[in-house]
Structures are given as C-alpha cells and as structure tokens.
Phi, psi and omega in degrees: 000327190288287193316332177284355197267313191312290199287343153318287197296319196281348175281281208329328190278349187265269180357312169296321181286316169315315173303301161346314204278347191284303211300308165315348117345275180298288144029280164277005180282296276231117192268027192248166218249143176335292172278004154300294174293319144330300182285351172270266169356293193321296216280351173272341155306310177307305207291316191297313171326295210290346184296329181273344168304298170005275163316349161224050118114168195286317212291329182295285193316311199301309210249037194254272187310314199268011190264319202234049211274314208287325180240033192244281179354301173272336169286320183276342162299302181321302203270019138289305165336291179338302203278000199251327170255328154311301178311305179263034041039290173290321175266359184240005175216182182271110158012303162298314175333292186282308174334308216260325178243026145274347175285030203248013212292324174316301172333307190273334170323286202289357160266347160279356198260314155343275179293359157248332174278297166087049139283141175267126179286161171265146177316338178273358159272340165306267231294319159315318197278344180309292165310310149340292165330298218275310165312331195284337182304282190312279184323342194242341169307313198292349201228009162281351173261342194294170184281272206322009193284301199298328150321315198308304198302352176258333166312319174309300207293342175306291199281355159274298186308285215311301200276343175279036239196288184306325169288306154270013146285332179294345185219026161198062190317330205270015194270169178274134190277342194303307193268003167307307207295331168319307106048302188285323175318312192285296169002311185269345175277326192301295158347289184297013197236015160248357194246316177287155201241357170200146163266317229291120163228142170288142149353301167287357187253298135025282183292329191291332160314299183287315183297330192269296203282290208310323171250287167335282187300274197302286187256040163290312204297305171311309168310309203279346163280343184272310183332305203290323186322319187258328190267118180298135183306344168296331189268319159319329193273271200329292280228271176308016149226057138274320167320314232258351179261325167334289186326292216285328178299313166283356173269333194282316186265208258317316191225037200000084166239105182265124192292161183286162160306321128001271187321302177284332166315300186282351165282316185258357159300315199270347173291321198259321184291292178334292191285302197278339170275017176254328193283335199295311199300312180317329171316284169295317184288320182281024183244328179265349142319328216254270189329318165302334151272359163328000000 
C-alpha cells in the first residue's frame, strides 16, 4: 500500500510538472502582451482554485482564509510577484533562458533560509551555489549587450520571490496551498492594473487563456503540491527540472526557437550541479534511514 501511495505521488508530481513546462508555452503562444495575460490569467487561477475550495462548502472556504490569513497574504504576494515575473519573463527572452535560471531557485532558497531563519547550509550547497553562479555568469554574459537582458533579469527576479516564497511556506506547512495560490491569482491581476495598456485579447489567445488559468497554471501547481505530501523535497527538486529540460524542447517542435550557446552551455552547468546535488542528498537521507534502523 505504501509503495502504491509512492508511485501515485512521483506520476502526479511528474504530470504537474509537464504540465509546467506546457505553460511556458501557451504563455508565447499568445498575441497578448505579458500584463496583459497576466491580469487575465490572475482572475482565472482565483475562480478556478476557489472553485475547488468550495466543495466543502462557503462557510469552510471563509474560515479556511481566515485561520491563516496573515501568511495566505505574504505567501500569496510572494508567489504573485513570482508569477508576474515569470509571465513577462517569458515574453521578453527565450523560453530556455527563463526555464534555466529560474531553475536557479535552491540557490536563493538556502540563502533566504540562512537569512531569516539562520538555517546553516550544508557544504554541498556551498560548492552547488558556486556552480550555479557560475552558469547563471555564462548565461547573462551572452545578453548584456543584447534584447533579452531584461527577460533574463525578471526570470532572476522570479526565481527570488519562488524560492523566498518556497522558505516560507516550508515553516508553515499547515496552510492551505489552494488558497495561497487563489490568492496569488488576485495579486496578479491587482499588479497588472498598473501597468496595463490594453483589455483587447484576440480569439486565439482567448482560448489559450482560458485553457492555461482554468487548468494548466492552477493545477500543474496542485499535483505537484499533492506529489509533496509523500515524496520527500529532494526528489521534488530532482523532478521539477524536468520542466527546465522539457520547456525548451517544446520551443524547438513549436516555435523553432533555438537557445543560444551561452545559454545552452551555462544551462547544462546548472542542470548538471542540480541533478547531482539531488542525487547526492537523496543519497544521504536514505543511508541515515538505513542507520536508523539500525
């Protein structure tokens, strides 16, 4: 029964995560402009979350929100900002671009974790974040002269609000993820209305839309939050940079967009420091179980 609950949680977090990398996609699929798609999409995460809040009834969902309101608030800021920098992100550099250094996202975890917490990293996030550094180096050398600097730079800004986001949730398990992320939905639209410059969506976007807030966007998020309950956070990471190999794979067959060398170079540093510092941990935690049973 345990090992069928296992392989339930690693298909669902996988299922979520594919869906991710679609999302990135649809995203540039789209004839609308980054806050544009934003303020839509925002108001399509809210109806669709709450909608599953519901089902167990208004009075349930109200005092759902009001038990943990003070940190569905700052969580839910965090991961608008997140999604807010992603979306335009996306629309201003190349889909590899952003994929690849928002996977950079551990990195500011354990330094955010450090700096509110004064959790002490282990060495082997030193010697990762080095690397990390140093792809992230490679990648953005290729774009100071260049259009995409300013994507590259909000995919940064992504992958800091995600992961500081990700720390503090992480020291308040017990919140509901539904309504942050409904949460995060008003947020993003509230954002956008400072910015935008057209309501106008064409027909194909419309669709792309609807398809992307009611499904895609919410619950890719949702698998992969159910994937955490069983699955230990080392294996989550190992997982979710399936997204950062997926994305670019689905821009090459759709919109033959091929990342630069840079990009791909300083991409597969970070690819490669990631996947061995997942195996490694995965590594450790099942040798102090084996002791432990000792």
């Amino acid at each position: 029964m345990k090992n069928n609950s296992y392989i339930f949680a690693l298909l669902i977090t996988m299922l979520g995560v594919v869906l991710m990398s679609v999302e990135t996609l649809l995203i540039k699929l789209t004839n609308i402009s980054g806050v544009t798609y934003s303020f839509y999409i925002g108001i399509l995460m809210f109806i669709s979350l709450n909608a599953v809040l519901l089902k167990d009834g208004f009075n349930n969902t109200l005092n759902l929100y009001k038990d943990n309101l003070k940190i569905i608030l700052i969580s839910g800021l965090l991961m608008g900002f997140a999604n807010m920098f992603f979306i335009n992100s996306v629309k201003h550099t190349t889909i590899a671009n952003a994929v690849i250094i928002i996977s950079s996202s551990p990195l500011f975890a354990t330094l955010f974790a450090y700096l509110f917490y004064k959790e002490k990293p282990q060495k082997n996030i030193f010697i990762a974040t080095i690397f990390i550094f140093v792809g992230l180096l490679i990648i953005f050398s290729q774009q100071l002269s260049g259009g995409n600097l300013f994507g590259d730079i909000l995919a940064l800004l992504c992958a800091m609000s995600f992961s500081l986001n990700f720390v503090v949730m992480s020291k308040h398990t017990g919140v509901n993820r539904f309504a942050v992320l409904a949460f995060a939905g008003v947020c993003i639209t509230v954002m956008s209305l400072f910015f935008i410059e057209s309501y106008e969506v064409d027909t194909t976007s419309l669709y792309i839309l609807l398809v992307a807030g009611l499904l895609v966007s919410p619950f890719s998020r949702i698998f992969v939050l159910i994937g955490t309950k069983t699955l230990p956070a080392s294996e989550i990471s190992l997982l979710t940079i399936l997204e950062t190999i997926l994305a670019p794979i689905w821009a090459f067959i759709f919109l033959n967009e091929i990342p630069v060398m840079n990009t791909i170079w300083g991409g597969l540093i970070i690819l490669a420091t990631l996947i061995i510092n997942s195996l490694y941990i995965i590594k450790i935690s099942k040798n102090k179980k084996i002791e432990e049973s000792k």
